[in-house]
Structure formats: C-alpha cells, structure tokens
C-alpha positions in Angstrom: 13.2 19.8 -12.3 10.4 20.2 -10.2 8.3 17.2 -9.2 4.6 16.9 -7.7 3.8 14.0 -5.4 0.0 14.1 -4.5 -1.4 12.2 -1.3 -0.6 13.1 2.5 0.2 10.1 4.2 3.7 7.5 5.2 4.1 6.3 1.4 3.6 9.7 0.0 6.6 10.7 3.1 8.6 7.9 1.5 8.2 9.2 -1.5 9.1 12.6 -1.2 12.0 11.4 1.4 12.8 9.4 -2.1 13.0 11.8 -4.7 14.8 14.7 -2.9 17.9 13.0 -3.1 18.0 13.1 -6.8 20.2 16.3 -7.4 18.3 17.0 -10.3 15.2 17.9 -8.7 14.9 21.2 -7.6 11.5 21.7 -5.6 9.4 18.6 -4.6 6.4 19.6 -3.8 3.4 17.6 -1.7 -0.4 18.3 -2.2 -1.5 18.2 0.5 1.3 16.8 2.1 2.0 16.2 6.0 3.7 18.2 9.1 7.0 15.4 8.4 7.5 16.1 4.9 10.0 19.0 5.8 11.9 18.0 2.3 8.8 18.8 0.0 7.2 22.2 -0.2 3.7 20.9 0.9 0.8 22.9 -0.6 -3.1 23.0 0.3 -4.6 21.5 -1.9 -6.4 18.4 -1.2 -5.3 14.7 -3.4 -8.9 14.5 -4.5 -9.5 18.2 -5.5 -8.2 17.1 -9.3 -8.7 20.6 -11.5 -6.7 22.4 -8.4 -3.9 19.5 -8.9 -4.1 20.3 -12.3 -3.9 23.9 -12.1 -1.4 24.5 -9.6 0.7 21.6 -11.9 0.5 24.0 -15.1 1.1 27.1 -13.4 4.5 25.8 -11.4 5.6 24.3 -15.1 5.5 20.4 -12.8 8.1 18.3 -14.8 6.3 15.0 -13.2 3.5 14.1 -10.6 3.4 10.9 -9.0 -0.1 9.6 -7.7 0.4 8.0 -4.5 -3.2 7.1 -2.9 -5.7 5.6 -4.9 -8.8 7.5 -4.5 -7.6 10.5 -7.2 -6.5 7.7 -9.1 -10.2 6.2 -9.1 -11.3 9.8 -9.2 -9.5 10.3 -12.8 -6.3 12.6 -11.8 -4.0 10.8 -14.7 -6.8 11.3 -17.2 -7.3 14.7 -16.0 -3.4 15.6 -16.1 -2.9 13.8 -19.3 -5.5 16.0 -21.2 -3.5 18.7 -19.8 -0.4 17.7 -21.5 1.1 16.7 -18.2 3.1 14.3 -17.3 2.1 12.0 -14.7 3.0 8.2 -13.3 -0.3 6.4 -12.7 -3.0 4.2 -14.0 -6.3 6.1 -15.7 -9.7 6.3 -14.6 -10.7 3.0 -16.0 -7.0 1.0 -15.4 -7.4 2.2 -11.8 -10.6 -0.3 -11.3 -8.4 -2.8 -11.0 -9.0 -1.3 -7.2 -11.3 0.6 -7.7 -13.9 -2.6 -7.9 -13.0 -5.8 -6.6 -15.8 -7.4 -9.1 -13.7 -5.8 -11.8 -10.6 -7.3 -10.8 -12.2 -11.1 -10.5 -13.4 -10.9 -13.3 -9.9 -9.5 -15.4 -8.5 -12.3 -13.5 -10.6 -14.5 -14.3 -10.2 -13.8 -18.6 -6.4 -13.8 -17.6 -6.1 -17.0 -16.3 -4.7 -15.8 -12.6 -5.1 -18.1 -10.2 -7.4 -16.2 -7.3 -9.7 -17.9 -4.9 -13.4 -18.7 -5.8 -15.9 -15.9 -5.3 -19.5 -14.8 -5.5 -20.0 -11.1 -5.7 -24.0 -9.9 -3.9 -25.7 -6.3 -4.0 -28.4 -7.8 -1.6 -27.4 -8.5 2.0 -30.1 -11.0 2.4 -28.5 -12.9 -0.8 -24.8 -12.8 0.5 -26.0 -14.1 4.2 -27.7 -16.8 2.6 -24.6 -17.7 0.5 -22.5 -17.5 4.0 -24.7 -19.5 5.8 -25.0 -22.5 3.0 -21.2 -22.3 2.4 -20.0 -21.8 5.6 -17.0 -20.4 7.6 -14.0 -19.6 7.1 -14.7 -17.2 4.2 -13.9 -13.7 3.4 -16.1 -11.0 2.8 -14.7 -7.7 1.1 -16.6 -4.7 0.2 -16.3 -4.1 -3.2 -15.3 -0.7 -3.9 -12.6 1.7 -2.1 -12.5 1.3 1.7 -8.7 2.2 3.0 -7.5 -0.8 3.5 -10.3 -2.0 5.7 -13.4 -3.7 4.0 -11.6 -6.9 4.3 -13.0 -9.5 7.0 -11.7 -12.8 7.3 -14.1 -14.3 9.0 -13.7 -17.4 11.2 -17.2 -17.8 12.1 -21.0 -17.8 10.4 -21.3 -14.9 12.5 -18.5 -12.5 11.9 -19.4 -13.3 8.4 -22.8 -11.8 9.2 -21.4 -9.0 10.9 -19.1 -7.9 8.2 -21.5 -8.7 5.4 -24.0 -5.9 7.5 -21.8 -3.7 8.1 -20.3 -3.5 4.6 -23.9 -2.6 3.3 -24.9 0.0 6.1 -22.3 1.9 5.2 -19.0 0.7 7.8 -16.7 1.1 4.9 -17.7 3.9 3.0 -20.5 3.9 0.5 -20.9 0.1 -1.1 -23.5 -1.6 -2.8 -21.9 -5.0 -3.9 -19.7 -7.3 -1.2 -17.5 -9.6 -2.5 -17.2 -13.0 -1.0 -14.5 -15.3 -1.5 -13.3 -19.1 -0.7 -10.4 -18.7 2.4 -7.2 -19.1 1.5 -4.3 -20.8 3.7 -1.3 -19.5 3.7 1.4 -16.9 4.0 0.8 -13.7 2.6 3.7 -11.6 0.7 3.4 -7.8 -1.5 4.9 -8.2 -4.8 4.6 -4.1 -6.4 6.0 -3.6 -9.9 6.7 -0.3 -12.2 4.6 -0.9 -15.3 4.4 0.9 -18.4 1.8 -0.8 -20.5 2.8 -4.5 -21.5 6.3 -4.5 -19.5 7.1 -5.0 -16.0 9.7 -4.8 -14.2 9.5 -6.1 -10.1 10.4 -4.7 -6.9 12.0 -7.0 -4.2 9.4 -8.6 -2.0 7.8 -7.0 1.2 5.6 -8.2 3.6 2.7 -6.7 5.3 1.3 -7.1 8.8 -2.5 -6.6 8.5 -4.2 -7.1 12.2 -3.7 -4.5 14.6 -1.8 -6.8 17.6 0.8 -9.1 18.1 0.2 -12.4 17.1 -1.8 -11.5 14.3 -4.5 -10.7 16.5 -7.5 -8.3 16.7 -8.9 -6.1 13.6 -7.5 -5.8 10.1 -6.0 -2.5 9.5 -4.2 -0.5 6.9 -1.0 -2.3 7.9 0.6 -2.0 11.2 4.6 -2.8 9.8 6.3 -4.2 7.2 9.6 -5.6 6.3 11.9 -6.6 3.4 13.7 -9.1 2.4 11.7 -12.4 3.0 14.5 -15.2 4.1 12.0 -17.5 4.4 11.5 -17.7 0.6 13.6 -18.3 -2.5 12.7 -14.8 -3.8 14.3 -15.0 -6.8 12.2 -17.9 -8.3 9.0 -16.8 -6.2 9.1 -13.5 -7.8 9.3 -15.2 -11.4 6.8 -17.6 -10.8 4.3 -14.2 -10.0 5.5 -12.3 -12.8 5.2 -15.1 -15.2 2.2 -16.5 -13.7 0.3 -13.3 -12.3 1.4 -9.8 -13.4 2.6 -10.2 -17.0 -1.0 -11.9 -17.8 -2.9 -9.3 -16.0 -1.1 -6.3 -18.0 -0.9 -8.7 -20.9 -4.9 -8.8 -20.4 -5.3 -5.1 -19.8 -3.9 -3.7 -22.3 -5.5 -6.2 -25.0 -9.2 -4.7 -23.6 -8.0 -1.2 -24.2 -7.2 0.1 -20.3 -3.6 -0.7 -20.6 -1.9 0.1 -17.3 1.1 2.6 -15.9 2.1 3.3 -12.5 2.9 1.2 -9.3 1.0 -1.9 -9.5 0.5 -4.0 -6.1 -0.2 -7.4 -6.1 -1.2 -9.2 -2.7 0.0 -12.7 -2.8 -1.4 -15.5 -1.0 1.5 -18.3 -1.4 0.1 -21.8 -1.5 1.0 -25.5 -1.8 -0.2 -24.3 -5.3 1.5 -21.6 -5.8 1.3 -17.9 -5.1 -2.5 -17.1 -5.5 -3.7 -13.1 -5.8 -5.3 -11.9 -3.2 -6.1 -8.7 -4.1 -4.7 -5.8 -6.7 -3.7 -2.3 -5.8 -3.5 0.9 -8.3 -0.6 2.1 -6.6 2.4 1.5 -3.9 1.7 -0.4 -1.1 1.7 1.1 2.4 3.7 0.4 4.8 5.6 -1.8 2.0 6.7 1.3 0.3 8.4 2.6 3.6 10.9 -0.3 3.6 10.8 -0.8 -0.1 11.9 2.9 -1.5 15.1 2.8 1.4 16.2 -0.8 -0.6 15.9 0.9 -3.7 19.1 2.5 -4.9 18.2 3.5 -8.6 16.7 7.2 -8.7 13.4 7.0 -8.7 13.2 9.2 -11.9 15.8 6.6 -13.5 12.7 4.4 -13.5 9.7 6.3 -14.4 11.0 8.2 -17.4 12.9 5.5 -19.5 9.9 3.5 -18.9 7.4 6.1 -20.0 9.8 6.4 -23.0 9.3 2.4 -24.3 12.7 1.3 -22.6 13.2 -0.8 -19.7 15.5 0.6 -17.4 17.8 -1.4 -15.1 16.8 -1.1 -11.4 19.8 -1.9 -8.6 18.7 -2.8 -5.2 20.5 -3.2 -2.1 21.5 -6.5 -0.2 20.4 -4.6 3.3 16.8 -5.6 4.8 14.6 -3.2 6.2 11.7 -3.5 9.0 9.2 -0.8 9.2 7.1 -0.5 12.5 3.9 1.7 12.5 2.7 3.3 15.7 -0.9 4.3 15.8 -2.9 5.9 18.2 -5.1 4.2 21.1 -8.4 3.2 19.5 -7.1 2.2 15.6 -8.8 1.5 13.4 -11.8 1.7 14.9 -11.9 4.9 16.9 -8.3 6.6 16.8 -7.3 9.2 19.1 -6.1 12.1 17.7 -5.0 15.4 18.9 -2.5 13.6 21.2 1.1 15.2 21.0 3.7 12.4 19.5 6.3 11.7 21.5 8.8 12.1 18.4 12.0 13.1 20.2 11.7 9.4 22.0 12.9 8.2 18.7 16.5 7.2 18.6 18.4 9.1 15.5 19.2 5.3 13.6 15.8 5.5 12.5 14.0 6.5 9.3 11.0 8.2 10.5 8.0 9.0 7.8 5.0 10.5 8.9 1.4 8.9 7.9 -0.8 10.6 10.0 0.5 13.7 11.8 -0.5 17.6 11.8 1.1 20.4 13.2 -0.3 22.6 16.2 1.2 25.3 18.9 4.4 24.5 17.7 3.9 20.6 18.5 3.6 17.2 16.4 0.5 16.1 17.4 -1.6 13.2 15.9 -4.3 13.4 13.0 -4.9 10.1 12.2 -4.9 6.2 13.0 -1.6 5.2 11.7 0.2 7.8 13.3 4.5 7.5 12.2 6.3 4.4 10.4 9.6 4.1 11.7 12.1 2.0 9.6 15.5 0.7 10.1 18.0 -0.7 8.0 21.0 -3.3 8.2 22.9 -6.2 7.3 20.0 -8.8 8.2 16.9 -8.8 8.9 18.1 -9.9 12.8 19.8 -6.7 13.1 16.8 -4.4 11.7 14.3 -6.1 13.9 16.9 -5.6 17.1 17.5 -2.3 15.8 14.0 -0.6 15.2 12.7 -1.7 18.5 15.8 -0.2 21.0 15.0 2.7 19.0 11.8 2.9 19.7 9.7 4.5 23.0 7.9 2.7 25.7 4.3 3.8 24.9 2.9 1.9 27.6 1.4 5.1 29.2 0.4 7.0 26.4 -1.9 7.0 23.4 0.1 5.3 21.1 0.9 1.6 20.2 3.0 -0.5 17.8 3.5 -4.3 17.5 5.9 -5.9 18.6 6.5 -8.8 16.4 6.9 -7.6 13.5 9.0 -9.9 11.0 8.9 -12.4 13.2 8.4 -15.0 10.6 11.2 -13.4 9.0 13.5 -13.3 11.7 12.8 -17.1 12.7 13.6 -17.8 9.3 16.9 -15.7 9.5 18.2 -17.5 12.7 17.0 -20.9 11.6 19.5 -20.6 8.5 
C-alpha cells in the first residue's frame, strides 16, 4: 500500500512515525513533509496547494491520504480528493467549519444541546469593546476564524481584553472580521480526540495540553508547549463517557442530521467543571502536541481504524497501560517572534526519547530551526512519574542557546501520581 499524509509539522511526524510500522504499507509519503520525517518519502508540494495533492495522489495510485493540519481541510482537500475517487480520512469543506468558524461551532452547539460557555460573537471592534467593558474581566476573546492555535486570549483584565479584541481585528491572527467573546470558564482543561465516521465514535484515551509558553502556566498562549497522557488525576473511564454521551455523540448526531456529517479526527477541548466537562473549543483534526503522546499509546494499526470505519463497522481499538509525556522545545522569541535559522542541538538528546520534528529544515548538512515549535520529544513508561523523570534527564541544558522548553510539564499529573 502506499499512503499520503499531508501537513509538515510534529503531528504529521507522529503520523508518519505511526504508519510506517504497519508492514503493509509500502511507501509513506509526506507533502510537504519535514527534514525529521526520514521514514516518509517527503515531497514538495505544499498542504494547501490541493489540485497538486490531488494530482501527485492519482498519478502515485495513493491507497489513503490522511489530512493532518486544518487549513487544506478548511480549504476543501477531502472534497477535492473525494471527486477524484480518492480515498481520504477527513472532514469536507463544510464539516471542517466546525474550526473553521468559531460562530459556526456555537451555534451547532448550541442546536445540540452541548454545554459551552456563554458567548457574543462582534464584526465591529467598537461593539466587542463595549461588550468587554459592560461585562467585564475575566473573559475570553477568540478570533473567529483559523489562527494556529493562537487567537485565543484569556484575558484577566478590561485591558488585555482590549488589546486582544484590537489586535484580532488589525490583523494579529491572520485575516478576521468577527471575534468571538465568551463567559471564562474555571477549571482544568483535558483533549478528548475521537475517529469518527459519520454518526459513530469511537474515543481516544485522554491527553492534556499545556497552552502558555512558561512554567507555571505563565506568559502567552501558544500552539502547545507539551503534552502528556494518561490523566491520574481523573476517573477517565467515566470522564470520557460522560463527553461522549454528553458532547461528541450529540455534536456528530447534530451534524449529520443538517447534512455535513463528519469523518476524520475530531478534537474536542474540554473545560472540566463542577458541572461537568464543558467544550471549549472543536478541532477538524488531531491535536498537537496530543497526537505526539497519543499515537505512541496506540497499539492498533492506524489503518485497522480508518478503513473498517470508512466501511460502516466499528473496529476495536487496543491501547497501552504505559503513559507518555511529550515536551516541545521552541526557539527564543515563540510565539511571538521565533528565531529561526539556529542549528538544533539534536545529538544532545538522549537515545530513550521519541523525537518528532514540528518545525525544522535542513541546511549545509545541519538541522537547523524553521519554526516556533521547534522538536517534541516524548518518552514513555510505566507511570507517568517515570516519563516525566525520564524526558527531562534526556533532555539538553538550553540555557545558552536559542531554544527553550518547560519544565513542568504534567505536573498536575505527576502530583496526582505521587499523591495516590
């Protein structure tokens, strides 16, 4: 078999590092791939430049693509592929604005019943600052369309709620011309990602995300600066039903009764509550960093998955006991001004270490950097204990160079672990 996997960054590494172990699989191939991914063939084409996708997909006779960012899913790759006679694992065109507009996705949630925080969506600035200054602080202001994982401000203050409300209109976060601004909810924040085909579901094990870009949850939201999975500090058996039952179920349920059913990797960001687990936000496709220590807990072939479930069936899907704790190091200046150009000091890393690459380019025979979020390095072991100990005496000391990585991550987790 030969299988496609568009998008360039750690999850698309993951992904790749994923499916080459499947013996079946001759040739995975990346478009347009990364200077890590030495287990696909990565070619140059870029993961928006969709009739190329589609072109190179047909003449290599492509037995599967898998989407892995979501701007070709906005963008209509699956549609595109689909009219091809392709096949591909992804939402559409019009399932995909369940990211693709945050209004969109309030308002699905809304017909659906989810339970979501209260929002007001504004295409004037002067109308959203007025809101903000009559409601208050905290509150959160999102830009509504794409923005990388970055048009989210929670905002402590009137006037970072000013800030982020003008900078979301003048352009901070890409083009937008609606923000979203919702009530502030308390909380601690889990990723719950499940495969859907249409009307069935079936869960991944639960990961969590750390958002701001230093220890102690400080300083800017980012893409995600590490993640980690298991979560000891919650029954995840019964959480996960409660957010199937409660959350995805009625938002596919919902979907595909208003004719844009879904398919692909569906992420749901989870605020959990003294009410309950309450959505966040939705994502069109895998998490990332969650999909770096997800896919190593996942022992069914990924292909095991996707093609019983394209087929109507719904596949059993084994995961391991062991945790795994992902650690991203970015370069000086994320996300607001990354340095890039900076060789990576990769043979620092100790060998126990998963290593995907996010944001890295070949040059003169070097790794050097070519973006924020630079490497994710994963461990795994018994207990979440032993990955945090382990990841971190594997990692460098990047005190004098352009790099940094937190170092706390799952340390709610790890608390948990010891506590019990």
């Amino acid at each position: 078999m030969k299988v496609l996997v568009i998008g360039k960054g750690g999850r698309e590494h993951a992904l790749v590092w994923k499916l080459a172990q499947d013996e079946r699989i001759e040739t995975v191939y990346a478009a347009p791939g990364n200077a890590g991914m030495t287990q696909a063939t990565c070619v140059p084409i870029a993961e928006d430049a969709i009739d190329e996708l589609v072109t190179f997909a047909q003449d290599e006779q492509i037995d599967w693509t898998i989407v892995g960012p979501e701007g070709p899913l906005v963008l209509g790759v699956v549609n595109a592929f689909q009219a091809a006679g392709l096949q591909i694992f992804g939402p559409t065109r019009e399932a995909a604005a369940i990211e693709g507009s945050k209004q969109f996705a309030k308002e699905l949630m809304e017909r659906a019943g989810i339970p979501t925080a209260a929002h007001a969506v504004f295409t004037s600035a002067a109308d959203a600052e007025a809101y903000v200054r009559k409601a208050g602080a905290p509150i959160v202001i999102k830009a509504d369309g794409l923005a990388a994982g970055k048009g989210v401000t929670v905002a402590e203050t009137v006037d970072q709620a000013l800030v982020a409300i003008h900078d979301t209109f003048a352009g901070e976060y890409g083009q937008q011309s609606r923000v979203v601004i919702e009530e502030c909810l308390i909380g601690e924040e889990c990723s719950l990602m499940a495969f859907v085909h249409e009307e069935t579901v079936i869960p991944m094990v639960l990961s969590q995300d750390h958002k701001r870009a230093f220890d102690g949850d400080l300083g800017p939201n980012t893409g995600g600066m590490g993640a980690y999975s298991p979560l000891p500090q919650w029954d995840e058996a019964a959480l996960t039903t409660e957010a199937v039952d409660r959350i995805i179920q009625p938002l596919v349920n919902q979907m595909a009764s208003e004719g844009i059913p879904f398919t692909g990797f569906l992420y749901a960001g989870l605020m959990l509550t003294k009410q309950g687990p309450f959505v966040i936000e939705f994502n069109a496709r895998f998490g990332d960093p969650e999909t770096e220590v997800i896919l190593p807990r996942l022992e069914t072939p990924l292909l095991d998955v996707i093609m019983p479930l394209m087929d109507g069936q719904t596949p059993e899907v084994v995961w391991t006991d062991q945790a795994a704790v992902g650690v991203v190091v970015a370069a000086e200046g994320y996300p607001e001004a990354p340095k890039t150009g900076q060789v990576i000091p990769l043979d620092q890393i100790g060998d126990d270490l998963l290593v995907f690459h996010a944001g890295t380019a070949g040059r003169n025979d070097q790794l050097v950097s070519a973006g924020g979020r630079v490497l994710v390095c994963v461990s795994r072991a018994e207990t979440i204990e032993q990955a945090v100990e382990q990841v971190y005496a594997n990692l460098p000391d990047v005190t004098d160079q352009p790099f940094f990585y937190r170092t706390d991550i799952a340390q709610k987790a790890f608390r948990a672990s010891h506590e019990s």
